[in-house]
N, C-alpha and C positions, 0 to 999 in steps of 0.2 A: 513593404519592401524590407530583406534583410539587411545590414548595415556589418559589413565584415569590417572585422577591427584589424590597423597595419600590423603584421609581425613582428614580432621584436626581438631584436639579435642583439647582441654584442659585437660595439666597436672596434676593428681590427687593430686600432692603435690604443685608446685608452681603457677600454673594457668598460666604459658605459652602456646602459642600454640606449638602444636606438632604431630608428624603423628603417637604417640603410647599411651596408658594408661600411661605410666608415661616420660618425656623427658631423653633423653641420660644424662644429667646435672645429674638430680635427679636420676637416675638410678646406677651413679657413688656411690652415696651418702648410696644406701643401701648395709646395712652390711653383708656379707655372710659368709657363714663358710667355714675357710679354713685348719684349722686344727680342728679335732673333732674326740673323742672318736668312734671306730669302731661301738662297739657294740650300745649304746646311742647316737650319733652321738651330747652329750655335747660339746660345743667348748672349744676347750685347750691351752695354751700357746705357746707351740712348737709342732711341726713336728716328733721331737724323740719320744713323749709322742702317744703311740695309743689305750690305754685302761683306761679310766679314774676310779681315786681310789674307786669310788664307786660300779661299773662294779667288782673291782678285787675281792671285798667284798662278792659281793651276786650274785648268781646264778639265770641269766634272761631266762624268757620264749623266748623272741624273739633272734634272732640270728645277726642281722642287722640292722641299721637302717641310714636312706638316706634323712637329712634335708639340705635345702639350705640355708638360711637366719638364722641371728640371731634373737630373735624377744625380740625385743628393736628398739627406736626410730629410724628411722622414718616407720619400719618394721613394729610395732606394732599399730600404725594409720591403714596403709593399709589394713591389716588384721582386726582389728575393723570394716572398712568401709564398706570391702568385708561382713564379719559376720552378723553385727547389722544393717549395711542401705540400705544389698542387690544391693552395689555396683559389679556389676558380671562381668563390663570390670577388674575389679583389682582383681577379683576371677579367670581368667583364665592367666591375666597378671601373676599374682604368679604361674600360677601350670604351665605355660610353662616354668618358670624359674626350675620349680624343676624337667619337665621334661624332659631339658636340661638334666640335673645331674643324673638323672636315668639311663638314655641315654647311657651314660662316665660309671658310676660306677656299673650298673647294666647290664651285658656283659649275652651273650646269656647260655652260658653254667651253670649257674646260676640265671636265670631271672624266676619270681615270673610265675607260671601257672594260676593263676588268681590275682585279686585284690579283696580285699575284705575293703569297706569302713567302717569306727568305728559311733557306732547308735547313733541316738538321739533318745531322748524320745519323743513323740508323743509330749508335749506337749511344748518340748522345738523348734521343728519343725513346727507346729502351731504358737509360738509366731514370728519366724524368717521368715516363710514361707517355711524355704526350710535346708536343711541338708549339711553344708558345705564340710564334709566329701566324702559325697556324690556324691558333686557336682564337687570337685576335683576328684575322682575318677573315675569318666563315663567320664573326658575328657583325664584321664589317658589311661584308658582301651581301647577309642578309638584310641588313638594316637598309644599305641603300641601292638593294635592289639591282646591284652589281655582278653578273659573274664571278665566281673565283675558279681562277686557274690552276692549279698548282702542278707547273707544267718545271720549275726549276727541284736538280738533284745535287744532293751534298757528295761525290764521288770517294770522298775520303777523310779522316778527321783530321783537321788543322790542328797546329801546335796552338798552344793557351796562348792567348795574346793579351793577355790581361794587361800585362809589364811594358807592351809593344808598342813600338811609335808608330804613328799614319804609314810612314814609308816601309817599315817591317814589317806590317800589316801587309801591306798588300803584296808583297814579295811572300810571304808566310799564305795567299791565297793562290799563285797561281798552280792552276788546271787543278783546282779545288771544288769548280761545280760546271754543272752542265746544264743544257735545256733537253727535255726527254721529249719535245714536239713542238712543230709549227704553232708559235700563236697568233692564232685570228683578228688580232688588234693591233692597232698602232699606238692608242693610249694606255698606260698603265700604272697600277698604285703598286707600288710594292713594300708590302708590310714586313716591320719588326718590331720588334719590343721596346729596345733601347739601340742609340746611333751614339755610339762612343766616339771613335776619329772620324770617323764615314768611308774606311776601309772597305767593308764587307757591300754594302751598297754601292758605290764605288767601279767594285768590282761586278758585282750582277746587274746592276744596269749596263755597264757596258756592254755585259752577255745579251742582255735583253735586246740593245738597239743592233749588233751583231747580226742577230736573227730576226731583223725585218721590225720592233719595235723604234716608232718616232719620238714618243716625248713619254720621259718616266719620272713620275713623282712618286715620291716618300713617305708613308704616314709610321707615325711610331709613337709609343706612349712617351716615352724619356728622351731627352739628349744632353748628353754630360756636358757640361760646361769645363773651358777653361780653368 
């Protein structure tokens, strides 16, 4: 029997060699969430803590949500590199990580009937090439054997909300997206990359449950912390 030897790349953080997108070392190094808000899946201080104070305040469209990582250094490179220079071994590197965590916390008797990835606008897809959302998504959907729908449309480009609080965020989204058809499910994941205020989610799940969706959950690689 032939005996293939692993590949060997270069670490996308330290430039060691190594047989994965990123080395065991480095791998240590990224910070993930271990305790985090149910609903918003924000990271929290403690373990006893499972609804964070903002969640108790206001009344969210989505029901779930399912982030791995914090996204802060050296999180928020990868993600960068994945996004902006179309690094796509660290674009799959991350979503097996979070497809891990789906995996655990996303249990049959409640697992999403489809997936459904959050839009970009044409022109922000043009500039990148390609729709990260997206792109996490289809390798979601194949892995667990999920549908993907991608039945939501960006109708217009939003101002940068980089700068933007929760509340100007979603004033900054209305009649920002649309649904382009009936979806055939009541359950749904809906994928993004990163969940900054949970703005944008916020806002498309509401669409979602709108148009005949019952319970929407979240999976995303990052969620920025406090």
């Amino acid at each position: 029997m032939i005996k293939f030897q692993p590949k060997i790349q270069i670490c996308r953080l330290c430039a060691k060699s190594t047989e994965q997108t990123i080395c065991p070392d480095c791998c240590e190094t990224l910070a993930r969430i271990k305790s985090a808000c149910v609903q918003c899946s924000l990271p929290l201080p403690s373990h006893h803590l499972t609804i964070c104070a903002e969640c108790q305040r206001q009344k969210n469209a989505f029901d779930h949500t399912i982030c791995v990582l914090r996204y802060d250094h050296p999180n928020d490179y990868l993600i960068t590199q994945f996004k902006q220079n179309r690094q796509f071994a660290i674009g799959y590197f991350l979503t097996e990580m979070l497809y891990q965590k789906v995996r655990v916390e996303s249990t049959n008797g409640d697992r999403p009937e489809c997936i459904v990835p959050v839009p970009a606008h044409w022109t922000s897809v043009f500039q990148r090439g390609f729709n990260p959302a997206y792109f996490i998504a289809k390798i979601l959907a194949k892995k667990l054997e999920i549908p993907l729908v991608d039945c939501l449309k960006s109708k217009k480009k939003h101002d940068k909300q980089k700068q933007l609080s929760r509340k100007e965020r979603l004033k900054n989204l209305n009649n920002i997206y649309q649904v382009n058809f009936k979806i055939p499910y009541k359950r749904v994941a809906l994928v993004d990359d990163v969940v900054t205020t949970g703005a944008t989610i916020q806002t498309l799940s509401a669409l979602l449950k709108k148009n005949g969706v019952q319970n929407v959950q979240v999976w995303a690689i990052a969620r920025t912390p406090k």
